[in-house]
N, C-alpha and C positions, 0 to 999 in steps of 0.2 A: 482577392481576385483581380480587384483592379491593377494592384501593383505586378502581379504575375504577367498580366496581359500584357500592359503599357510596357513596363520596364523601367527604363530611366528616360523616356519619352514624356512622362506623366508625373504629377506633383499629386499625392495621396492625402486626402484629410482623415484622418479615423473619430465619427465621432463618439463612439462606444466600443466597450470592448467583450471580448468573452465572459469576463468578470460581471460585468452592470448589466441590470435588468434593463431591458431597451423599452419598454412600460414609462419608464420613469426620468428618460435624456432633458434635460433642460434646452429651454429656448432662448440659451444665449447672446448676449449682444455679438459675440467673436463666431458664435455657429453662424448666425446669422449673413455676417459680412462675409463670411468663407463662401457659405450658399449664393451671396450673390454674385461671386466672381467665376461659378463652377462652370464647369462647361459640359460635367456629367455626376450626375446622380446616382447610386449604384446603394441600393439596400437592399433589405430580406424579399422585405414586403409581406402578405401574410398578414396585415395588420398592427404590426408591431411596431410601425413608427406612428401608432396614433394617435397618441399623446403630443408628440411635439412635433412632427411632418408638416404637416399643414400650416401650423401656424409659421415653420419657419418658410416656410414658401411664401406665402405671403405676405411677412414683412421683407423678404429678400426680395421680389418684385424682380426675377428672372425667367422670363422668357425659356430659356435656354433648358430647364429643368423642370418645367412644368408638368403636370400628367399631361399626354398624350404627346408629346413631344419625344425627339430621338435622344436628348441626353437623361431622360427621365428612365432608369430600366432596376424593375423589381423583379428580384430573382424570382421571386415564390409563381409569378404569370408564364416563368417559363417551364415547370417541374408540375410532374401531379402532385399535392395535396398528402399525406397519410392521414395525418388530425387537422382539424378544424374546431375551433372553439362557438360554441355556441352564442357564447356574448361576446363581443365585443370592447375593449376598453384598458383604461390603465391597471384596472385590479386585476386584470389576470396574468402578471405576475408572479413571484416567489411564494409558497401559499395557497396559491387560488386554485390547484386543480379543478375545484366540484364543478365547475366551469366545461371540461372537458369531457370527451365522449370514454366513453366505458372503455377499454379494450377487450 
């Protein structure tokens, strides 16, 4: 999304892909220092950066990306919702449905 947007205006970091369960991103020293240099933040959201989100905000100590701020944007706050998982956390991942609402 970002890369559609920007163009060749913008330098894109991917820190996951379609393939990885986003439950489970590692908190990098190299994620890390990327985070600190970003000047915009662009995930699911939804929960699914729970696992490592936070912590790497807080060792990247950027301003610029923090929640409530303008480079901080999670897609999922902009879109209604279909599912919602009832817990919250890294195990509900690959496996985990019992987790999720009936349909």
């Amino acid at each position: 999304m970002a890369r559609e947007i920007g163009g060749d205006q913008v330098k894109v970091f991917i820190v996951t892909t379609a393939l990885q369960d986003p439950h489970h991103i590692q908190a990098r020293p190299s994620l890390i220092a990327r985070m600190r240099r970003a000047d915009l933040l662009v995930c699911t959201g939804a929960e699914l950066e729970i696992g490592w989100l936070p912590l790497v905000l807080h060792k990247a100590h950027n301003g610029r990306v923090m929640p409530g701020q303008p480079g901080h944007f999670l897609a999922a706050t902009q879109v209604r919702l279909l599912e919602r998982p009832s817990v919250y956390g890294r195990g509900n991942g690959k496996g985990q449905r019992s987790v999720w609402p009936a349909r």
